[in-house]
N, C-alpha and C positions, 0 to 999 in steps of 0.2 A: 377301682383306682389303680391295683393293680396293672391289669390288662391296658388302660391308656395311657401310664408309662413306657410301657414295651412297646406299645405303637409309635409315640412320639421317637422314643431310640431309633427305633427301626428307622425312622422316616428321614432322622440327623444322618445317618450312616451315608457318607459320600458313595455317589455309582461311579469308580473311576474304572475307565475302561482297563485290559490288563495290558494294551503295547503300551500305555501312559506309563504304564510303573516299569515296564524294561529297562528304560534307560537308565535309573537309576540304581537300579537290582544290580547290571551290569557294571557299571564304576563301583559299587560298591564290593561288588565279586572281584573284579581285579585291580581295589584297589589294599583290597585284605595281602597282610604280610605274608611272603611265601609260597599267594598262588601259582607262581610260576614254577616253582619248585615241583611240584604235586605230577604225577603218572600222568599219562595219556586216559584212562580211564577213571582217571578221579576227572579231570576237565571236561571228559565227555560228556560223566555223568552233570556237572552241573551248568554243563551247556544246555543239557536235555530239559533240565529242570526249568531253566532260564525260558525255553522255546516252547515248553509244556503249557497247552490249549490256544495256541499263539497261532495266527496264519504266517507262515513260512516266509510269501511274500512280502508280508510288510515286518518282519521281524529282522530279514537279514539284511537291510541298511542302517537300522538301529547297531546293529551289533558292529558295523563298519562305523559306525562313527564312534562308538564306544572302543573301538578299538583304536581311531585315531586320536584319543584324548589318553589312552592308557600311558603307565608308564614304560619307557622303552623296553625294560627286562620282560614286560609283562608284552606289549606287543609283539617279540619275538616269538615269544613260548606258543602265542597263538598263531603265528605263521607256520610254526612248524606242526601243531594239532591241528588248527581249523581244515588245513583241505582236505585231507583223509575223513575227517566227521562229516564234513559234506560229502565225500562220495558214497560212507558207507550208511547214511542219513538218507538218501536219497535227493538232497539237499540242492546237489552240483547244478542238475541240468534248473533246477527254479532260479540261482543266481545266477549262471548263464544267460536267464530271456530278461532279467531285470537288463544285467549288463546290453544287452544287444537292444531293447528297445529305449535305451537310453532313460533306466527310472534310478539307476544310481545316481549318486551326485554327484559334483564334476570331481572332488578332492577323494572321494572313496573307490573312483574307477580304478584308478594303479593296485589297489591291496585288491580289491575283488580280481582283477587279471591275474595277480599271482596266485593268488587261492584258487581260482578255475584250472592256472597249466598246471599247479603241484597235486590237483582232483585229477588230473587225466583229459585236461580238455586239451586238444592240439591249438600249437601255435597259430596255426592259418584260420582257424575255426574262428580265433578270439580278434585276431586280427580285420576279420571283414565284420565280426561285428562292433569292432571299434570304429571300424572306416565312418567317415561322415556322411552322412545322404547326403542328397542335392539339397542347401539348403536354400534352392528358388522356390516360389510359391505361385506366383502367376503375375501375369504383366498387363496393364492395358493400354492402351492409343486413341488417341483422337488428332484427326488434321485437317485441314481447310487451307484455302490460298491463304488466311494470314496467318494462322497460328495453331502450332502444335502441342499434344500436350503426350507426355508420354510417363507412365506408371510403372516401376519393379520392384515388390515386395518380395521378403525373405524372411523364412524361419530362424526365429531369435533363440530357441531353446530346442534341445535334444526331443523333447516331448512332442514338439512340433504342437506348440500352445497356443503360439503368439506371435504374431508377423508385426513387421518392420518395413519401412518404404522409402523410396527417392522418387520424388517429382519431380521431372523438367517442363517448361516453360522454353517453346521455341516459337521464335518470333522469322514469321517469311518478309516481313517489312520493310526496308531500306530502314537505316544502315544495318540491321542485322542480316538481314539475305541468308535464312536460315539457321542463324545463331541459337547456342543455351541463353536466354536471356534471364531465367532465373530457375532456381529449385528449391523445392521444401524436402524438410527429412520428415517424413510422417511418423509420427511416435506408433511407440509397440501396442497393438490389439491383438484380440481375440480372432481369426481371422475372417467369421463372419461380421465382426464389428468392424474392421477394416474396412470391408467391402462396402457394409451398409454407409461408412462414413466419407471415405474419400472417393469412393468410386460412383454408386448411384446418386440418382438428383439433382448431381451437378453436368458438366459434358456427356453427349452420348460416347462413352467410352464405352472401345468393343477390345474383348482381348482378343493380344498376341503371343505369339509364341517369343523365348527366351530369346533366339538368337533375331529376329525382327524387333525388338526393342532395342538391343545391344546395337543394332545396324543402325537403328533411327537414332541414337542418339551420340551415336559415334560420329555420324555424319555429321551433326549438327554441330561435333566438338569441333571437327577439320574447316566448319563455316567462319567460328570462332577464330582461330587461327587465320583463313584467307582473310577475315574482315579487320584482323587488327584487335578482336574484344577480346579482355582480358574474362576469367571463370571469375563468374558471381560470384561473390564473397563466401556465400551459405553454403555454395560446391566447393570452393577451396575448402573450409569449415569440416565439411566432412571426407576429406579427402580417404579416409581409410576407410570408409564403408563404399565410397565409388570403384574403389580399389579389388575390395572382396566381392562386391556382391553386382558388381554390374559389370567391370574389365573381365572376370572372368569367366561372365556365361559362352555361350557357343557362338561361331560366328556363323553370318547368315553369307551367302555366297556375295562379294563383291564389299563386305566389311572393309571399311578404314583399318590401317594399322595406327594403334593409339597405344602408348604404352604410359609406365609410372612418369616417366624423366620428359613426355607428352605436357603432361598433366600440367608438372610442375613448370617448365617453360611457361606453359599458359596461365598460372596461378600469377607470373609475377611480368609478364610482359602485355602489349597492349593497351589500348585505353579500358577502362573500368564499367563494368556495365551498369556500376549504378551510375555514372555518370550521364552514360546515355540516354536512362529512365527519366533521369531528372528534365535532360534537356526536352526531352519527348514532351514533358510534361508543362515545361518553361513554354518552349517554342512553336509546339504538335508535333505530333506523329507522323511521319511519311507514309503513304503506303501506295503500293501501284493498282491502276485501273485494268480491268482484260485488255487496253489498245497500248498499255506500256507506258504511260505518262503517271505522274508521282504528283499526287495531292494532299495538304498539309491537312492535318485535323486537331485541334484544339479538345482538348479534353475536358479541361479545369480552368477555374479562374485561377491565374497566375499570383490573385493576392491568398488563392487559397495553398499555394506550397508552402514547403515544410526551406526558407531559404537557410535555414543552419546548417541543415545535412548539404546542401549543394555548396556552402560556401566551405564548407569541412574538404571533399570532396576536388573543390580547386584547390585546396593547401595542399592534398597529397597530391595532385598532381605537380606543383609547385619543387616539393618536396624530391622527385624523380629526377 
């Protein structure tokens, strides 16, 4: 009877792992009256205790966030013991690679930089590896006499977990004559999930390099401009990720100059390119034959459009 009470205890007994209980151990260490007060050697020792059977790497961002919730008197006291414990810990160069391969989180990087230069790690050191990598990922293209498509995803996280993307949609058709005629912002994946989803299956998309994506669809923006179309809604829309992640890759020899104040000119002048979609859709498609002559192509049955959006669409032009 005995012996299968002590088994069932046993078996009640939570297995919690020990970084689960750091954080707590930790606010409650510096949240005790006084701690700040205490020697360099009284804090070391109950830093030790705190880190005792603990892997190093996953403990010393626990302690950075515990330190960003301390209270002020109490965060000081550790600015001025934690870097010396780290160096004399052996501790330095471990938060160093966290820092440099970007496994801190974004609000603990500043107190981990100060903690590294007051360790002994030099300015330059900490600076390159604050620097950002390139956060491109790879590009792809496809094109034909009528229609172009072109791909450039980017790393969304430090970790380089998770890519990010802008589709264009170029049209060689009259009236676009090589225009953006539309784009999608492809939500954040995994990068092989990316690839699997937007990229194979659909077009034979082959990749390109950064700066031949940048070219093709720089070009396509200055088509925009000579034809009078105004940037698809969904590109206006995102204007700050076309900003970051596609004006600023490399240029390829013979790139358009396109800049921000580009952009916006074309955000708000021109006719509208949904309008043209619509009409395309209204009236057909133009497209030219290899002898240069232009034949209409009907897509849809005209009782199958969407007439709200097109009659929206005459109100802002109205409206202009």
């Amino acid at each position: 009877m005995s012996k299968k009470k002590t088994r069932k205890e046993k078996q009640r007994t939570p297995n919690i792992p020990p970084l689960t209980m750091l954080r707590p151990r930790l606010d409650a260490v510096f949240g005790r009256e006084g701690w700040a007060e205490q020697g360099p050697d009284a804090l070391w020792a109950e830093l030790d205790g705190a880190f005792a059977g603990l892997k190093v790497h996953e403990a010393l961002p626990v302690l950075l966030r515990a330190h960003e919730k301390a209270p002020g008197p109490v965060r000081q006291r550790l600015d001025e013991v934690v870097p010396a414990w780290l160096a004399a810990r052996g501790y330095r160069d471990i938060l160093f690679a966290l820092l440099e391969r970007g496994a801190i989180y974004e609000e603990g990087r500043p107190t981990a930089r100060a903690w590294l230069e007051r360790a002994g790690v030099a300015r330059g050191a900490l600076e390159e590896a604050e620097s950002d990598r390139e956060p491109f990922f790879r590009a792809f293209a496809y094109d034909n006499v009528f229609q172009g498509t072109v791909q450039v995803y980017w790393y969304v996280d430090r970790r380089r977990l998770r890519v990010r993307g802008l589709s264009f949609l170029i049209d060689h058709n009259p009236p676009w004559e090589g225009a953006v005629k539309d784009i999608a912002v492809l939500p954040a994946r995994a990068p092989e999930d990316a690839i699997d989803s937007f990229v194979k299956g659909y077009l034979p998309l082959e990749e390109v390099e950064a700066a031949r994506a940048k070219h093709t669809i720089l070009t396509a923006l200055q088509a925009n401009r000579e034809q009078g179309i105004r940037l698809p809604r969904d590109l206006i829309a995102a204007r700050d990720l076309f900003l970051e992640h596609v004006l600023t890759l490399p240029d390829a020899e013979g790139t358009p100059r396109f800049t921000a104040a580009d952009f916006d000119e074309l955000a708000r002048t021109g006719r509208p390119a949904e309008a043209l979609v619509l009409e395309e859709r209204l009236h057909g498609g133009r497209t030219r034959l290899p002898d240069g002559s232009e034949i209409t192509i009907l897509e849809v049955d005209p009782d199958e459009l969407d007439w709200g959006a097109f009659r929206l669409l005459d109100e802002e032009n109205e409206d202009e």
